[in-house]
C-alpha positions as CSV (number, residue, x, y, z in Angstrom):
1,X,-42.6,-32.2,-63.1
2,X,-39.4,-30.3,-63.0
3,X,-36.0,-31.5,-63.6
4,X,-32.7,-29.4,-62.0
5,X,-29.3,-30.6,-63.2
6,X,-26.9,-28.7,-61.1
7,X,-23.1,-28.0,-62.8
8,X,-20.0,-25.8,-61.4
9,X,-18.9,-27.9,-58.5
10,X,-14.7,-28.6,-57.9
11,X,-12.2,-27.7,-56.2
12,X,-11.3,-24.5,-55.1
13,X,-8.6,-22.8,-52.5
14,X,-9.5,-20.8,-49.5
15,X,-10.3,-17.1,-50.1
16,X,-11.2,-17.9,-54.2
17,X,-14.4,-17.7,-55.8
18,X,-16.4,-20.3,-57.1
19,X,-20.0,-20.3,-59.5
20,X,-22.6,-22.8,-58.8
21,X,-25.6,-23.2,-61.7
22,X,-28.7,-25.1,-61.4
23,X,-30.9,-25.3,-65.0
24,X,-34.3,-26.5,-65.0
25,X,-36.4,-28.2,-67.4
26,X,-40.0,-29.3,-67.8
27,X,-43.2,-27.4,-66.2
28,X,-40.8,-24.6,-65.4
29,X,-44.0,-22.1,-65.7
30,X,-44.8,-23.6,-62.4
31,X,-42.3,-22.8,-60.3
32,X,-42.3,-20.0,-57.8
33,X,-39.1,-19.6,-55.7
34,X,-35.7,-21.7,-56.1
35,X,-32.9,-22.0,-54.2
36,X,-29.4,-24.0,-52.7
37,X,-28.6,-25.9,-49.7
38,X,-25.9,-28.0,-48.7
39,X,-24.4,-30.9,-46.9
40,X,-21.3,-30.9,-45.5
41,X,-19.2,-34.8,-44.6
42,X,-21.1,-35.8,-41.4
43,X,-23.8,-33.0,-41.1
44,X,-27.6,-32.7,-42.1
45,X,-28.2,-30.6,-45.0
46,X,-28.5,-26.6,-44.3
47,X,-30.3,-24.1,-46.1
48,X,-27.8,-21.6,-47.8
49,X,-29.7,-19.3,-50.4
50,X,-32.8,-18.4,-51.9
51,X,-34.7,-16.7,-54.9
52,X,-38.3,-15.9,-55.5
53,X,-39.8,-15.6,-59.2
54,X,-39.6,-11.6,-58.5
55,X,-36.0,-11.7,-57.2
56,X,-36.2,-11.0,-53.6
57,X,-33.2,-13.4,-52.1
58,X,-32.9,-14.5,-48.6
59,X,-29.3,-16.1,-46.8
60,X,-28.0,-18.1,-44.3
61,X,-26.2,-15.9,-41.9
62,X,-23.5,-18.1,-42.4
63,X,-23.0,-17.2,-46.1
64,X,-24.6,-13.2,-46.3
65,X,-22.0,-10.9,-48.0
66,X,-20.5,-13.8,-49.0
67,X,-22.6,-15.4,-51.5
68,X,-24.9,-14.2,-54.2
69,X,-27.7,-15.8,-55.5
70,X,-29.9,-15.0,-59.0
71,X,-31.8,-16.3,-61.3
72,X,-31.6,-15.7,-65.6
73,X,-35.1,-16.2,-66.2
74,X,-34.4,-16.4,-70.0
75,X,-32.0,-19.4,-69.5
76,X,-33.9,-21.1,-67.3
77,X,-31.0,-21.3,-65.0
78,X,-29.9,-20.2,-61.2
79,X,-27.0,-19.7,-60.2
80,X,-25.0,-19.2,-56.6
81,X,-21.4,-17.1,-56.7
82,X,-19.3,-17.8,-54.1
83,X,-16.6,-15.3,-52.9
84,X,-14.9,-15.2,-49.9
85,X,-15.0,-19.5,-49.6
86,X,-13.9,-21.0,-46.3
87,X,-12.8,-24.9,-45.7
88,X,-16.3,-24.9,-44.1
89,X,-18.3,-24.2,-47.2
90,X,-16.9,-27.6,-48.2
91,X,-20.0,-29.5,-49.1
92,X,-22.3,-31.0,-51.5
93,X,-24.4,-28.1,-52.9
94,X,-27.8,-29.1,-53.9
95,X,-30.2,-26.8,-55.6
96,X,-34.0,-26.8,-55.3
97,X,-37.6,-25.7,-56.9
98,X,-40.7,-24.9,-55.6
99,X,-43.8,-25.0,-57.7
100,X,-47.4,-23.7,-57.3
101,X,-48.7,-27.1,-56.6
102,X,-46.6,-27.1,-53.0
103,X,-44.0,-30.0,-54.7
104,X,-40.2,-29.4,-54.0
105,X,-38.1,-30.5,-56.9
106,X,-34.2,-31.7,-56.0
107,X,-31.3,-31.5,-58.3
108,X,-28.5,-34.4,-57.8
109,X,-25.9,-32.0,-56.2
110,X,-23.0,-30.8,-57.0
111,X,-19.7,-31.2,-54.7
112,X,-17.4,-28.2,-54.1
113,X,-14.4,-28.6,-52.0
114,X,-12.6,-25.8,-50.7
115,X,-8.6,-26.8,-49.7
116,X,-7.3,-24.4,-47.2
């Protein structure tokens, strides 16, 4: 089992930056690649970012050059930057794990809300 508790979410004004963190805990040996995605009021939940054990990332075109995920392997912690943040990244942000065994783990989200 893994546990992610995500933290970082509030509110935040157009054009400003904002850091997202998920930390995991429990069989965290087992987990391969890790990631974010989001819901926005009224939508299904979209993929936004992700992060393999080696570091190779992948985006949603929606959020490439904008966003930045990584990983502090040490801390046991992810973590998504957001720069350039629209109205439309308003959303719940939830992060993700993916172990050996083929079982997604889900954190409890986190909101961020971006005023314009």
């Amino acid at each position: 089992q893994v546990q992610l508790v995500e933290s970082g979410g509030g509110l935040v004004q157009a054009g400003g930056s904002r850091r997202v963190a998920c930390a995991a805990s429990g069989s965290i040996f087992s987990i391969t690649m890790m990631g974010w995605y989001r819901r926005a009021p009224g939508k299904q939940r979209d993929f936004v970012a992700a992060i393999t054990s080696g570091g190779v990332t992948n985006y949603a075109t929606s959020v490439r050059g904008r966003f930045t995920i990584s990983r502090d392997n040490a801390k046991n912690t992810m973590y998504l930057q957001m720069n350039s943040l629209k109205p439309e990244d308003t959303a719940v942000y939830y992060c993700y794990a993916d172990s050996r065994v083929l079982a997604r783990y889900w954190g409890q989200g986190t909101q961020v809300t971006v005023s314009s």
